[in-house]
KOLMIMAR-652334 format. One record per residue (C-alpha): x, y, z. Coordinates in steps of 0.001 Angstrom, whole numbers, plus 500000, padded with zeros to 6 digits. Example, Ala and Ser with C-alpha at 12.3 -4.5 7.8 and 13.67 -1.06 7.14 Angstrom:
512300495500507800;513670498940507140;
//
This chain:
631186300018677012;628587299066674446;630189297912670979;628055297016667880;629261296136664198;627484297713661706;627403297870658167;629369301231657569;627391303810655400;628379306885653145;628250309685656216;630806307482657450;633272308506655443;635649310872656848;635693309313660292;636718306380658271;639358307938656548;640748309181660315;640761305353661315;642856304434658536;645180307222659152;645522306404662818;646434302871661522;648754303826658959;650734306049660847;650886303118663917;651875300956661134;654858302834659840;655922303545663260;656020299863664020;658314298229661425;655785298120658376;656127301667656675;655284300172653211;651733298344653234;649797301382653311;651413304290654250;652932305826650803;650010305413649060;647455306622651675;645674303320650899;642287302863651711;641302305865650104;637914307352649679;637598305775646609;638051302443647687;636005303355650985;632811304144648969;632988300890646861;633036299190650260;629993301047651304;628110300550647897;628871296597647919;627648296346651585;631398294711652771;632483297341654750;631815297078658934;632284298992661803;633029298191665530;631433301736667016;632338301708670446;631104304949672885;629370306329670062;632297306842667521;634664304363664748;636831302486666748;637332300169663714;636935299074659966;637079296171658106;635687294606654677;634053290699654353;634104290396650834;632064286725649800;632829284861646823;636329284206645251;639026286579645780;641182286624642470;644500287821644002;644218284016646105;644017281700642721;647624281585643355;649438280832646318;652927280432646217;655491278429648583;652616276401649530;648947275501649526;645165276463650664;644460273236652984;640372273475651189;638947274194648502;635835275444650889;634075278428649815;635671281089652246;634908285167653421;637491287281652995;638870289555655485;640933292659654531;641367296517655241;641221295448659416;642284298684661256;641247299687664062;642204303309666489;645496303510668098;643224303462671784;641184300973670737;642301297264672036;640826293965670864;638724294950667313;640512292638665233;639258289978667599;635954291388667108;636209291682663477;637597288125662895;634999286738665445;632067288038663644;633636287174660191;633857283339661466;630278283335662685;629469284993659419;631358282589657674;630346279718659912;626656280177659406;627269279838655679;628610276667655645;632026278895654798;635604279400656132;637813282554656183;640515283420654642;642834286737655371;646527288303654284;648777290471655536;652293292148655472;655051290283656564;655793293502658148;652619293717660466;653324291438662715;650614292439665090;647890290963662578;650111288107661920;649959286813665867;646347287975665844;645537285396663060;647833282407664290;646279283354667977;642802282685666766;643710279432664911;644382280550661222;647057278851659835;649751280048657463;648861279097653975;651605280310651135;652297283917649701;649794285522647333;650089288700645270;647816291429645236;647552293778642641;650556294849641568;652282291719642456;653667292876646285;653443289806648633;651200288813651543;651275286154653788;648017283973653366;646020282577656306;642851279969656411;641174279767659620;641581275915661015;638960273732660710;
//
């Protein structure tokens, strides 16, 4: 099946919003029922700020959404602090966040991370990425691919995530 990443656009929308249902709901059914579930995070909101910066992508895969995720460039300000440890550079990095993907979907996070390190790669950049310490599906995804554990950062609202650097 034919599978191209795109930049997502504003019609979009509500199959995006399905995606990151699907993943919430998988989420909460699989030990981590706080990152995003109560608050129905990713909204549309947040969804159409994506779009307008040009950070959000999707994997389309037999002509519908079988994923979403952001690569935000530049310095992300929830990572100035890291607790219980370090960033190993000081590298200008991508960010990855908001990776979700269909329940019947299998390998898009590879896909996603792969084209944020060539992304990253051709810029002379690394990547960085957080997560849960309840989604431990995106944590083995990470360490599988090389990224190594960094420290804990806050995002807003100062709730914890693990932080990852891909290995140099």
């Amino acid at each position: 099946m034919k599978e191209t990443i795109r930049l997502a656009e504003a019609r979009d929308v509500e199959e995006l919003l399905a995606v990151y249902k699907e993943a919430r709901e998988f989420m909460a059914q699989h030990g981590n029922p706080t990152q995003w579930y109560a608050s129905g995070y990713p909204g549309e909101a947040v969804l159409e700020e994506d779009i307008a910066l040009s950070r959000l992508y999707v994997i389309e895969r037999g002509g519908r959404i079988a994923a979403a995720f952001v690569i935000a460039e530049g310095e992300e300000p929830t990572y100035r602090v890291i607790e219980e440890g370090e960033w190993p550079t000081s590298r200008p990095y991508l960010t990855v966040h908001r990776l979700a993907s269909r329940t019947d979907e299998h390998g898009c996070a590879d896909a996603a991370l792969e084209h944020a390190e060539r992304t990253a790669a051709s810029r002379g950049m690394t990547v960085r990425a957080d997560t849960h310490a309840d989604n431990a599906p995106m944590r083995r995804i990470l360490e599988r691919r090389g990224y190594r554990y960094c420290g804990v950062i806050r995002v807003r609202g100062g709730s914890p995530r693990l932080a990852f650097e891909l290995r140099e």
